[in-house]
C-alpha positions as CSV (number, residue, x, y, z in Angstrom):
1,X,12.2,-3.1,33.5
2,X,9.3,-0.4,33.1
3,X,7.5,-3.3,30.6
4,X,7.5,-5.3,33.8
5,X,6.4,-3.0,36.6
6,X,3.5,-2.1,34.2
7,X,2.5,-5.4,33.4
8,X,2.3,-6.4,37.4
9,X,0.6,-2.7,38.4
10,X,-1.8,-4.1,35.6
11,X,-2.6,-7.8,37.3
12,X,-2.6,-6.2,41.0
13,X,-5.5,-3.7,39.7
14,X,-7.7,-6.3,38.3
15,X,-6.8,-8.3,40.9
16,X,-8.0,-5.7,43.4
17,X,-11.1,-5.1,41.4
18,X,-11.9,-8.8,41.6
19,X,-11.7,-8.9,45.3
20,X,-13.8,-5.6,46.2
21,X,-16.0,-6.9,43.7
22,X,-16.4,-10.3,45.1
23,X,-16.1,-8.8,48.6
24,X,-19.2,-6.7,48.3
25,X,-21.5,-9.0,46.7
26,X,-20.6,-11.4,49.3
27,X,-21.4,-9.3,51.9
28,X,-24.1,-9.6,54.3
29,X,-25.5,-6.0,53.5
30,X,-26.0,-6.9,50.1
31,X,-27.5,-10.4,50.8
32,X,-30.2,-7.9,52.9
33,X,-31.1,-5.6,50.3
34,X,-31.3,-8.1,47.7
35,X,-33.4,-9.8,50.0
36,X,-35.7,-6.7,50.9
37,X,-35.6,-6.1,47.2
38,X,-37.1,-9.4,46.1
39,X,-39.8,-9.2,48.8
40,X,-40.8,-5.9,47.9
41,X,-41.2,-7.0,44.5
42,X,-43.3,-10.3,45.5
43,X,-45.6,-7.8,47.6
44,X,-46.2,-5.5,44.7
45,X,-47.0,-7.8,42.7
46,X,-49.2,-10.2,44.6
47,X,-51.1,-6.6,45.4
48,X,-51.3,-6.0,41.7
49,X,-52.6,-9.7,40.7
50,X,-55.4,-8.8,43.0
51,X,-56.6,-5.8,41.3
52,X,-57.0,-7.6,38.1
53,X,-60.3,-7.6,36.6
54,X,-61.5,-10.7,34.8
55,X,-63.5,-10.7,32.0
56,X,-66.5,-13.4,31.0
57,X,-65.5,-15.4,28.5
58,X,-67.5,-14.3,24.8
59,X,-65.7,-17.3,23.1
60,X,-68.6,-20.1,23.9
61,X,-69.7,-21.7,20.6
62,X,-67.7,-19.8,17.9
63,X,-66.5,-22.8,16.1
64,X,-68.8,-24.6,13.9
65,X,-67.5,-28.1,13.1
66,X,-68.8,-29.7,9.6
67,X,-69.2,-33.6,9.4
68,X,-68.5,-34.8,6.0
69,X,-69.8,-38.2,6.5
70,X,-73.3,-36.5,6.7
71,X,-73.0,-34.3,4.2
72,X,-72.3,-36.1,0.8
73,X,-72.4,-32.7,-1.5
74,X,-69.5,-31.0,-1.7
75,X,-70.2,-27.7,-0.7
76,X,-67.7,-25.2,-2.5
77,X,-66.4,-22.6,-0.4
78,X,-66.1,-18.4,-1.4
79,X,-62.6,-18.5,-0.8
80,X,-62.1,-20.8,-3.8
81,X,-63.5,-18.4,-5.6
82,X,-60.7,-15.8,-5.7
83,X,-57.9,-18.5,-6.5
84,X,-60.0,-19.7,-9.1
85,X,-59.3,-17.9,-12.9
86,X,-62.1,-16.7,-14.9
């Protein structure tokens, strides 16, 4: 008899937790503040995206492509050098 009556105080609890919890995120005060929230975070950080400095890009021109058609000598890179035993 006590097995039972603990086993149902058990289900009513987390039954009453499930319905306070679904209660208060349904709520219309929540739906507001999550909604302030949000919008506070899009203004912050539309304010920060416009403080951003933007740098000139230094990148123009760093890669040197080799044709091999036009160059019949096979030129012998340093690299192979340190793979290469002496």
């Amino acid at each position: 008899m006590l097995k039972e009556i603990k086993v149902l105080l058990y289900i009513f609890t987390i039954l009453v937790f499930f319905f306070l919890c679904l209660k208060y995120y349904l709520s219309d005060a929540f739906e507001k503040k999550i909604y302030r929230t949000h919008n506070n975070h899009q203004k912050i950080i539309t304010e920060f995206s416009e403080n951003l400095k933007i740098f000139k890009s230094d990148t123009d021109g760093i890669i040197e492509y080799i044709d091999n058609e036009k160059n019949d000598s096979k030129k012998k890179f340093q690299f192979w050098k340190l793979i290469e035993n002496d």
